[in-house]
C-alpha positions, -999 to 999 in steps of 0.1 A, spaced: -307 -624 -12 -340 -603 -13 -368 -604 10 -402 -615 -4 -415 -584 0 -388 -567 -20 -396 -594 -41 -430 -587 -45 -427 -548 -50 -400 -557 -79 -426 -573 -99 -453 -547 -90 -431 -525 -108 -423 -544 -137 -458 -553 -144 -466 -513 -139 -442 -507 -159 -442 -532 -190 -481 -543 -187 -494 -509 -180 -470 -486 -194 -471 -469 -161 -437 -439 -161 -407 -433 -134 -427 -408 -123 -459 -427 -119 -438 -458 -102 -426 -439 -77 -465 -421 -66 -478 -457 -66 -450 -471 -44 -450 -440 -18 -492 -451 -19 -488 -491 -13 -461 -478 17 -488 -454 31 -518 -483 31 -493 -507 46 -487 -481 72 -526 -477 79 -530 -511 78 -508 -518 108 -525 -492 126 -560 -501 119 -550 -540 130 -532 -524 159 -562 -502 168 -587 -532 163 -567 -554 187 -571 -528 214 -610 -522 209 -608 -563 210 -589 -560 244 -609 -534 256 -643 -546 250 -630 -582 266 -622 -573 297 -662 -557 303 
């Protein structure tokens, strides 16, 4: 059974794929980007609950 995430990225694909006409190539730069702004976003949420926590305890 997949995840919903892997879910999700399938049909990212195929609609890159078959609605935009996007290449192998192309799929694979997109999918390394999406991976890199999940990765940022866990750091900026990370880096937000600490100025949070920080700012809190003044």
């Amino acid at each position: 059974m997949s995840s919903p995430s892997r879910v999700k990225k399938r049909c990212l694909i195929l609609d890159l794929t078959n609605g935009v006409g996007v290449n192998e190539a192309g799929i694979d730069v997109i999918m390394d980007l999406v991976d890199q702004l999940h990765g940022l976003r866990m750091i900026m949420r990370a880096t937000s609950s600490r100025l949070w926590a920080t700012r809190l305890q003044r």
